[in-house]
Structure formats: structure tokens, C-alpha cells
C-alpha positions as CSV (number, residue, x, y, z in Angstrom):
1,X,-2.4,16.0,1.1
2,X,-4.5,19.1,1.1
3,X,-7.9,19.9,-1.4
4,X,-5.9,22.5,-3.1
5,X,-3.2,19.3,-5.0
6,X,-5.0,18.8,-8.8
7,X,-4.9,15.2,-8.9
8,X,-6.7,14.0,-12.0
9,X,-9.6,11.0,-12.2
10,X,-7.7,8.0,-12.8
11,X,-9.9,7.5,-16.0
12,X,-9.1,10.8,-17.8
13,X,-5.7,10.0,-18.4
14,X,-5.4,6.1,-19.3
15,X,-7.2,3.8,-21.8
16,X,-10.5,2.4,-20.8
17,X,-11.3,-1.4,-21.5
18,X,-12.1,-4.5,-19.9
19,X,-11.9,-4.9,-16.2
20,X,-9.8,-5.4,-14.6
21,X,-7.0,-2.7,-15.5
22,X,-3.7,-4.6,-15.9
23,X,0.1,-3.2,-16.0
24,X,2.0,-6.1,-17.3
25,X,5.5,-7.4,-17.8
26,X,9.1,-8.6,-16.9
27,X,10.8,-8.0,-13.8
28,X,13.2,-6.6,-15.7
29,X,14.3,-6.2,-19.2
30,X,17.2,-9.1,-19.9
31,X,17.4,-8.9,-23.7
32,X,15.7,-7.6,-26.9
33,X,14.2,-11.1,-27.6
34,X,12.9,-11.9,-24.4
35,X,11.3,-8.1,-24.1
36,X,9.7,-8.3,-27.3
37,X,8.2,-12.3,-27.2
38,X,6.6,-10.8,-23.7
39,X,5.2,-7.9,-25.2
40,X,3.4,-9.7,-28.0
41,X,2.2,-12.3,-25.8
42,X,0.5,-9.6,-23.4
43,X,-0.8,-7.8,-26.7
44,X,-3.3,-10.7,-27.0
45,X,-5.2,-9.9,-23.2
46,X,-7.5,-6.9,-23.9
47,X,-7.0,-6.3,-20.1
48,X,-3.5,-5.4,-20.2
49,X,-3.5,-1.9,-21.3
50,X,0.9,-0.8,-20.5
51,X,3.5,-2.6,-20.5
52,X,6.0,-2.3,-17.4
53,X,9.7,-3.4,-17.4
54,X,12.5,-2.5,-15.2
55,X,15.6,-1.0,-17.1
56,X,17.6,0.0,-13.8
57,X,17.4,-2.3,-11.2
58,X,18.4,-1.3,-7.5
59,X,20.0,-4.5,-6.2
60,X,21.1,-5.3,-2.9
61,X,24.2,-7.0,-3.8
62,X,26.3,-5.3,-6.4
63,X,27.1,-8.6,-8.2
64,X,23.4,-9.7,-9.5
65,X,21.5,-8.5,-12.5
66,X,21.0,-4.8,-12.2
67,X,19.3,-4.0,-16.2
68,X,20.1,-3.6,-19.1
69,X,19.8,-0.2,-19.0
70,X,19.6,2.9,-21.9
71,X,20.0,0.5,-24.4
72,X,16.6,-1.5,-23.3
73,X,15.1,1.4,-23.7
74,X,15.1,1.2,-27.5
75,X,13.7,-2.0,-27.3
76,X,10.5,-0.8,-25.4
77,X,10.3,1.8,-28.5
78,X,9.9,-1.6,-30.3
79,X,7.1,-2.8,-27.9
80,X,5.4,0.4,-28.4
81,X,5.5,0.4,-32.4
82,X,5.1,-3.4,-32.6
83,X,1.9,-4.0,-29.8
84,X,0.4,-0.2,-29.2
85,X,1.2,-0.9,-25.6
86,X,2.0,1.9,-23.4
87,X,5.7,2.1,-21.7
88,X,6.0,2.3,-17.8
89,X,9.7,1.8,-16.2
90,X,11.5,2.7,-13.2
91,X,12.9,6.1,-12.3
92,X,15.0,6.5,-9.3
93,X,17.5,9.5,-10.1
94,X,17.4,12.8,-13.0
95,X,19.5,10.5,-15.7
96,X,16.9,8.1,-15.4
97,X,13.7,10.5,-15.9
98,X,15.3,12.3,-18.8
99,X,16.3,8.9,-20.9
100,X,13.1,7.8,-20.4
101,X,11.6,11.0,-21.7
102,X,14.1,11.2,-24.4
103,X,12.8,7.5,-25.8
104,X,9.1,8.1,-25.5
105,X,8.3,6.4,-21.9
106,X,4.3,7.1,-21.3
107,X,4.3,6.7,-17.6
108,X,7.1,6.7,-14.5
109,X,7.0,4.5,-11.9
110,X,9.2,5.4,-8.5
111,X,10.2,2.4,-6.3
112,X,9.8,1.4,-2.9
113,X,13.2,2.0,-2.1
114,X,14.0,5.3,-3.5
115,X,10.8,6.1,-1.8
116,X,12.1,6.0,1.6
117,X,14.3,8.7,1.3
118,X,12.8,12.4,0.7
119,X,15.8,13.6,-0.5
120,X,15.9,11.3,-3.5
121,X,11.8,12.7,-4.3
122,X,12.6,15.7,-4.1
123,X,15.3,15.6,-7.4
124,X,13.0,13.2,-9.2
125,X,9.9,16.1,-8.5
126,X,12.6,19.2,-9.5
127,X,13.3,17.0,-13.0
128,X,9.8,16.4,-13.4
129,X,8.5,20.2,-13.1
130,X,6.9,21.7,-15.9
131,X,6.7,17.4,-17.8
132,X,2.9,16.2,-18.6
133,X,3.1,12.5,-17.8
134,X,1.7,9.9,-15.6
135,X,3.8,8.8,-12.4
136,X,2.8,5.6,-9.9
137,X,4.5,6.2,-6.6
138,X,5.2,3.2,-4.8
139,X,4.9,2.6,-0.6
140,X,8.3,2.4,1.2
141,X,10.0,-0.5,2.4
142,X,8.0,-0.1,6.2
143,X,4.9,0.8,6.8
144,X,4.9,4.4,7.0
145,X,2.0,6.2,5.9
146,X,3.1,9.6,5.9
147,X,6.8,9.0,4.0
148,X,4.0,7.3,1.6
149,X,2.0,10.3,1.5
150,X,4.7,13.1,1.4
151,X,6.6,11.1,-1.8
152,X,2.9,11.6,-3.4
153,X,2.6,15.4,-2.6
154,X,6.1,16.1,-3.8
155,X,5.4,14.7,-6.9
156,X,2.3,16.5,-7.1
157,X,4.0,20.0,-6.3
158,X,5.9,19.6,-9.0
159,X,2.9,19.9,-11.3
160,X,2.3,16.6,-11.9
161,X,-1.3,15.7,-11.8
162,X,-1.6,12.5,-13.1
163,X,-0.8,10.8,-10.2
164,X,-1.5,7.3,-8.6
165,X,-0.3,4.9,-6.0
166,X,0.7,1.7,-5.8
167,X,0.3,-0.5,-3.6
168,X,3.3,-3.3,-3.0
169,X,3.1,-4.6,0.1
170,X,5.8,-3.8,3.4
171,X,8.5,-5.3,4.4
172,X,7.8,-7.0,8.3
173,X,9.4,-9.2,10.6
174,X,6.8,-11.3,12.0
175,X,6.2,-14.7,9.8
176,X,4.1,-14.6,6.7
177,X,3.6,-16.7,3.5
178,X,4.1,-13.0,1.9
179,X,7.3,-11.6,0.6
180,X,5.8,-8.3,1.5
181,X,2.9,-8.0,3.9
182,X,0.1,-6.3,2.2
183,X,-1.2,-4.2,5.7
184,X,-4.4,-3.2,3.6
185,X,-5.2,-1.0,6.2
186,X,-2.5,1.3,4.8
187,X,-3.8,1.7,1.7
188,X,-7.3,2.0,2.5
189,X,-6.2,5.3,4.9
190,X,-4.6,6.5,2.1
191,X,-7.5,6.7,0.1
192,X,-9.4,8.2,2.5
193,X,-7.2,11.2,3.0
194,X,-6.8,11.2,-0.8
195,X,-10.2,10.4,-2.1
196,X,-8.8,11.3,-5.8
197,X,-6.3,9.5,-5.6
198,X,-6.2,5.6,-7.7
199,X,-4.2,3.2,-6.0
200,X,-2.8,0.0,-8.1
201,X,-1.7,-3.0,-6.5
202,X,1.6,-4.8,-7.1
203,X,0.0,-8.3,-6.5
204,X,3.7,-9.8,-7.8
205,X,5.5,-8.0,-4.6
206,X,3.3,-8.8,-2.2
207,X,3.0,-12.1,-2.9
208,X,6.5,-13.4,-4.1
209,X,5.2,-16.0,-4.9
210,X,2.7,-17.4,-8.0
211,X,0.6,-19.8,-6.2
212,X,-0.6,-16.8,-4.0
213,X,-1.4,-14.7,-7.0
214,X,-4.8,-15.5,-7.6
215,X,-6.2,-15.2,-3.9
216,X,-4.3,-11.5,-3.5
217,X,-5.6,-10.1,-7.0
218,X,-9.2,-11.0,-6.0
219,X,-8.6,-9.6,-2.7
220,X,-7.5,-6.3,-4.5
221,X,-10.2,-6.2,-6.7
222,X,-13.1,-6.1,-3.6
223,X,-11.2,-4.0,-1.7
224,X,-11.8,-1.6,-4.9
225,X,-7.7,-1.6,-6.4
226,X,-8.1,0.6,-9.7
227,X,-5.7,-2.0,-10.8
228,X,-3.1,-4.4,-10.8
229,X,0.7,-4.7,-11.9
230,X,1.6,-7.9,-12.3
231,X,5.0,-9.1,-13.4
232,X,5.0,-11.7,-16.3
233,X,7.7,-13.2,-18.7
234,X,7.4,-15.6,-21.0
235,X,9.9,-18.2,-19.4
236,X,9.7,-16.7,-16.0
237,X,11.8,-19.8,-14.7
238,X,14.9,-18.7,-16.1
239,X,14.2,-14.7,-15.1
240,X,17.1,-13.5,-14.0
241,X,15.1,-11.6,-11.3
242,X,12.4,-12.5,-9.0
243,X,11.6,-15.4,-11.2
244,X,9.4,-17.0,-8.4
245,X,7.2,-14.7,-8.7
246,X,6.4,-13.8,-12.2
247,X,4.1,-15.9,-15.0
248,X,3.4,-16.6,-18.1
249,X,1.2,-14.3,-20.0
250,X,-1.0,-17.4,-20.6
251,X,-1.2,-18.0,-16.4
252,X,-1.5,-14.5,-16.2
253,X,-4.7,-14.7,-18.9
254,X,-6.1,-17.4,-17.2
255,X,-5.8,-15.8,-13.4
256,X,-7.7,-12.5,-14.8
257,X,-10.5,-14.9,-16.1
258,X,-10.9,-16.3,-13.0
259,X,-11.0,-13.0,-11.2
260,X,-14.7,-11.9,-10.1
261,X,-15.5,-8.3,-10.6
262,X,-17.9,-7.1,-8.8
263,X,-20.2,-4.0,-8.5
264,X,-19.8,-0.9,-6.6
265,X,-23.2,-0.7,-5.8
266,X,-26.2,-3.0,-5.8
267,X,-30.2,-2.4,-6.4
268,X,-32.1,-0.5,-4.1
269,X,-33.4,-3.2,-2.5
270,X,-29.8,-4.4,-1.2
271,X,-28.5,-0.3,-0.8
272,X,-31.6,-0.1,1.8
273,X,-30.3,-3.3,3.6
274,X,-26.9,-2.4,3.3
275,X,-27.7,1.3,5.1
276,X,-29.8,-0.5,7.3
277,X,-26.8,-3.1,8.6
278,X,-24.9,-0.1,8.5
279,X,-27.2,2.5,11.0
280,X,-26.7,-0.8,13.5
281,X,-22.6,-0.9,13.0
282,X,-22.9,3.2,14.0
283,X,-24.9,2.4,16.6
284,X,-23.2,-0.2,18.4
285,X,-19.9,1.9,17.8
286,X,-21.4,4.7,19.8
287,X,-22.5,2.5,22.9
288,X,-18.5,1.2,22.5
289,X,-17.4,4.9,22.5
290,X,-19.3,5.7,25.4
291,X,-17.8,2.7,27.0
292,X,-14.1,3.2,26.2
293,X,-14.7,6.7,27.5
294,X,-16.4,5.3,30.7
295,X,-13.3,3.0,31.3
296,X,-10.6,6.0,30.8
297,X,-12.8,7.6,33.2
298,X,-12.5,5.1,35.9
299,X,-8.8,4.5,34.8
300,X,-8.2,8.6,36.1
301,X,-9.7,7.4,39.5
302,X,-7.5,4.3,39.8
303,X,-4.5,6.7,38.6
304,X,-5.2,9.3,41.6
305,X,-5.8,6.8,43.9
306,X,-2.3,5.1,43.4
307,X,-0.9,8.4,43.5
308,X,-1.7,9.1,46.8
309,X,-0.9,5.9,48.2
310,X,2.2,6.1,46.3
311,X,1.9,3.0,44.7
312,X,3.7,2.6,40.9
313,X,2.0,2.9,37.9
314,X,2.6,-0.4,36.1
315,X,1.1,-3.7,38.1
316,X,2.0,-6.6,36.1
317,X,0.4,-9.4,37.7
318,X,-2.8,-7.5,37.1
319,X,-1.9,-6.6,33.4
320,X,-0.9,-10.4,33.0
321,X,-4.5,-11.4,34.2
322,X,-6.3,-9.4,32.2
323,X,-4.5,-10.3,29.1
324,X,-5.5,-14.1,30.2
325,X,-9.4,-13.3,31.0
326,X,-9.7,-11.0,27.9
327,X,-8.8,-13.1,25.5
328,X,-10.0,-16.2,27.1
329,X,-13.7,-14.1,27.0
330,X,-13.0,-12.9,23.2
331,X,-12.2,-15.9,21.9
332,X,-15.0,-18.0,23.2
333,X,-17.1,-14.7,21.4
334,X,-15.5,-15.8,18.2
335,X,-13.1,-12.5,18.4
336,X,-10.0,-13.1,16.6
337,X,-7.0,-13.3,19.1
338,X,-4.4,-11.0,17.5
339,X,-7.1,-8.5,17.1
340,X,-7.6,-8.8,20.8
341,X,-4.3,-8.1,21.6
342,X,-3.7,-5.4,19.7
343,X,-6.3,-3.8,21.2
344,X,-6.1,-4.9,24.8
345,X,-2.6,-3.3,24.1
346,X,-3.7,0.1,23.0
347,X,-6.2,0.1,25.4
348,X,-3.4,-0.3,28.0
349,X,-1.0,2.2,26.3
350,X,-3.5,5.1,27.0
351,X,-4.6,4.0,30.4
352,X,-0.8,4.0,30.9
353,X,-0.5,7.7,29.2
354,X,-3.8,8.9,31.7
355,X,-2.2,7.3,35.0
356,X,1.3,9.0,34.1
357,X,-0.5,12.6,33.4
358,X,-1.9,12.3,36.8
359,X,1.7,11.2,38.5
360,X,3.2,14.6,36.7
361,X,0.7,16.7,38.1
362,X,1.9,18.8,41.5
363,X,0.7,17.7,44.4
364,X,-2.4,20.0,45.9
365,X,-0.5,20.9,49.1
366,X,2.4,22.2,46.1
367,X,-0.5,24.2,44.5
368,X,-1.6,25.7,47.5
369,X,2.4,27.0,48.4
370,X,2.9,24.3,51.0
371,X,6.1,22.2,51.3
């Protein structure tokens, strides 16, 4: 996303309050009652500040509960008159952006899976042109930054500056006590090539489960979330979605208690410490610079030498030991062993990328016209 996008401070354009900032309700919208004894139970946290339900539900199997649809619409106008709380639902197509403009909807939220597909942005951005409200864009099903980041900037060509992320979590296939993994890494990137840009966690997604609630909203909050949706209903065990991973609005008042907020920045005493630690981390990240580029140097040598002794790139027996003696050394170090691999592994990746450069190049005899 380039400097030119107008992407307006996340504070200019919703209600300030208590910290944390809190987007609150069902899963879905089931019925009128069960909307409205939610709603008036989340009225009574001075945290939660909009109330979110889904109205059109994008299932995977055709036969479960896919919302109420328009007609729950009406009953959020109810929330709205009733609590003071502001509306946030679901848009994936142009019907569902123009009901929920017709009824009074204060923000848009776009899903993980409409996300993946730019085609899909793109009419939700050509319905949106020339509308002033507040739309939450969340990451796609994988962990793809830049399908992430281009949903965003369609939105935001559209003329919508009130613009935020949020964060959900990504689907993976390696085993996790998370429904989706939350890969803050991603996130955190996105910020950084975004600086404007407010990113809101989806704690209730990520974790699919309540017992992991607490533990991932604090971890939002230090990793500087400028808030949290979190799904509640008041008898979330009879939800007739994701009902494992929504509370009550009681739990969900007594998990934001428990939360710790802590400061952005300290005295000067600690912001002198803090630099100092910090001129030491740049420091020994130059000495590991010069030392990765040390290594690639003496990979180039070991490439052109194999070249002309014609002998294959890839030696396995030697890739298999230093796997073994790498992390056998890191480990004892207190290194954690997945991070070692991964980065024995892209360590390895460009040594391979350098020693097949060097097999593509002619030959000097070739340079020089000989056969």
C-alpha cells in the first residue's frame, strides 16, 4: 500500500473509552430474542463499544445454519435504539452492502473467505464507491500477506478511508491447539508496511476454543492489537454456530478484567535502558550480517569448485549432518529447535540458489569461443 492511500487514525472515527476496545457479539444472529438478550447484556461492559453479528453466513455444507438474513437486520435496528451500540455485520456480495446500508449498519466487516478471491473485492469496493463508513477487512484463509494487503487497497481505492484490519488467524496443516494459527508475524508485517493502518484481532477464530481466550487476548494486547472481536451469546452452548468458541457476556466481562494493559512507553529511565539493549541487538545483528555474507561467500567457492570437478549440487549426507550438528549445538545454546530449522533451511535454500547460478553460467573456455 503506497503513502498516497488516506487511511484515517483509528481514533478519529470510533468511540473512545476504556481499554481495551471491544467488538462484541453472536456468531450469528438466530432470533430476535436471543439478539436482543445479548445486546443488553454487552450494554453493561463500558469496553464494548459495537456490536457485531453475522446475518449471512458462508457455510461449508449447504444444510447447516446459514442466518437469518434481511429480516435480522431489523432486529440490530432494535440493538441500536435499545443499547446505543454501534452495528457491524458481514458483507460478502453488492445485496449484502446495500441492505445493510439501507437499515443503518455503522461498520462492514469482509470475511476471510470472500477475501481470498480478488474478484469478489473488487464488486464489494465498486458498491462501496462514493459510501462514508468504516470497513474491517479480514486475512484470508492461508497466510498470504499480499491477497491480505491488496483486499485492503481495493477497499481503500474505492474511497473508503476508514479502514482497519483484522486479524483472525490462518488456516494450517501442521498440529495446533488453535482452530486457526495466529502467525503473528503476519500481522506485525502488515503494520509495518501500513503504519496507519489499526489491526483488530479475532481472538474467537483463532482460538476456537474458550479456554484459550484469555491467554490469546493478552497476547494481542502486548503485541499492541487496537482491539479485539470477540464472539459472545448469552447461551453460547446451544449457538447454532461455533458455539465452542463463544461466551457469555459475563465470561467475556470477567476475561477483559483480567486483561493487563500495558504502556506504550515507559519513563526515561527505562526508554534509555530499553535503547541501550537495543544499540546491542543492532550490533550483534551486524556481526551476524557480516557472517551470513561471509558464508554465502565461501558457499560461491564450494559451488565453483564442484563445478569443475563436475560433481552435483545437492550432497545429502553432508546436508543430513549439518542438520544433526546444528541443532544438536543450538539447542544446548537454549535456541529453540523449529526456529533452527527453519533457518538452517533458508540458509540452505540460498546456498542452493548461489551453487545453481554458478552451474548455469558458461563455461570460460565457451566464453572465450572454444568448443
Amino acid at each position: 500500500m503506497t503513502p498516497k492511500h488516506d487511511i484515517q487514525a483509528f481514533s478519529d472515527w470510533l468511540p473512545a473509552g476504556e481499554a481495551p476496545f471491544i467488538i462484541s457479539g453472536p456468531c450469528s444472529a438466530e432470533s430476535e430474542e436471543q439478539v436482543m438478550l445479548t445486546a443488553h447484556q454487552l450494554k453493561q461492559i463500558s469496553q464494548v463499544k459495537v456490536y457485531r453479528a453475522g446475518i449471512w453466513k458462508p457455510r461449508t455444507r449447504p444444510n447447516d445454519f446459514e442466518g437469518a438474513g434481511v429480516k435480522a437486520l431489523t432486529w440490530l435496528q432494535r440493538v441500536k435504539q435499545e443499547t446505543g451500540l454501534l452495528l457491524s455485520v458481514e458483507v460478502a456480495n453488492p445485496y449484502h452492502v446495500e441492505q445493510a446500508l439501507a437499515h443503518g449498519i455503522d461498520m462492514l466487516w469482509i470475511g476471510a473467505r470472500t477475501v481470498v478471491n480478488p474478484f469478489s473485492v473488487q464488486e464489494l469496493a465498486d458498491v462501496l464507491k462514493g459510501v462514508d463508513i468504516p470497513v474491517l477487512v479480514k486475512n484470508p484463509l492461508t497466510p498470504d500477506l499480499k491477497l491480505w494487503l491488496g483486499a485492503l487497497e481495493r477497499i481503500n481505492k474505492a474511497g473508503i478511508s476508514k479502514l482497519a484490519a483484522i486479524h483472525r488467524g490462518f488456516h494450517y496443516f501442521e498440529k495446533s491447539p488453535y482452530r486457526n494459527a495466529p502467525m503473528w508475524e503476519i500481522p506485525i508485517e502488515l503494520k509495518r508496511l501500513v503504519p496507519g493502518l489499526a489491526v483488530i484481532t479475532d481472538i474467537s477464530h483463532i482460538c476456537g476454543r474458550r479456554d484459550l481466550l484469555q491467554l490469546i487476548a493478552q497476547k494481542a494486547l502486548d503485541l499492541e492489537t487496537n482491539g479485539l472481536m470477540i464472539e459472545s451469546h448469552f447461551d453460547p452452548d446451544n449457538a447454532l454456530t461455533d458455539a465452542s468458541q463463544q461466551i457469555t457476556p459475563a465470561s467475556l466481562h470477567e476475561m477483559i478484567n483480567n486483561l493487563i494493559i500495558r504502556k506504550k512507553t515507559g519513563s526515561i529511565a527505562f526508554e534509555y535502558k530499553l535503547e541501550e539493549l537495543r544499540t546491542e541487538i543492532d550490533k550483534i545483528d551486524g556481526e551476524m550480517l557480516n557472517l551470513l555474507a561471509r558464508r554465502m561467500e565461501v558457499i560461491e567457492e564450494i559451488g565453483t569448485y564442484k563445478k569443475e570437478n563436475n560433481i552435483t549440487i545437492l550432497q545429502l549426507k553432508r546436508w543430513q549432518h549439518i542438520i544433526e550438528d546444528r541443532l544438536a549445538i543450538g539447542t544446548h545454546l537454549g535456541l529453540n529447535k523449529k526456529f533452527l530449522l527453519q533457518l538452517l533451511e533458508l540458509v540452505h535454500e540460498a546456498s542452493i540458489q548461489i551453487q545453481t547460478q554458478i552451474f548455469n553460467r558458461p563455461n570460460r573456455n565457451t566464453e572465450n569461443g572454444s568448443a
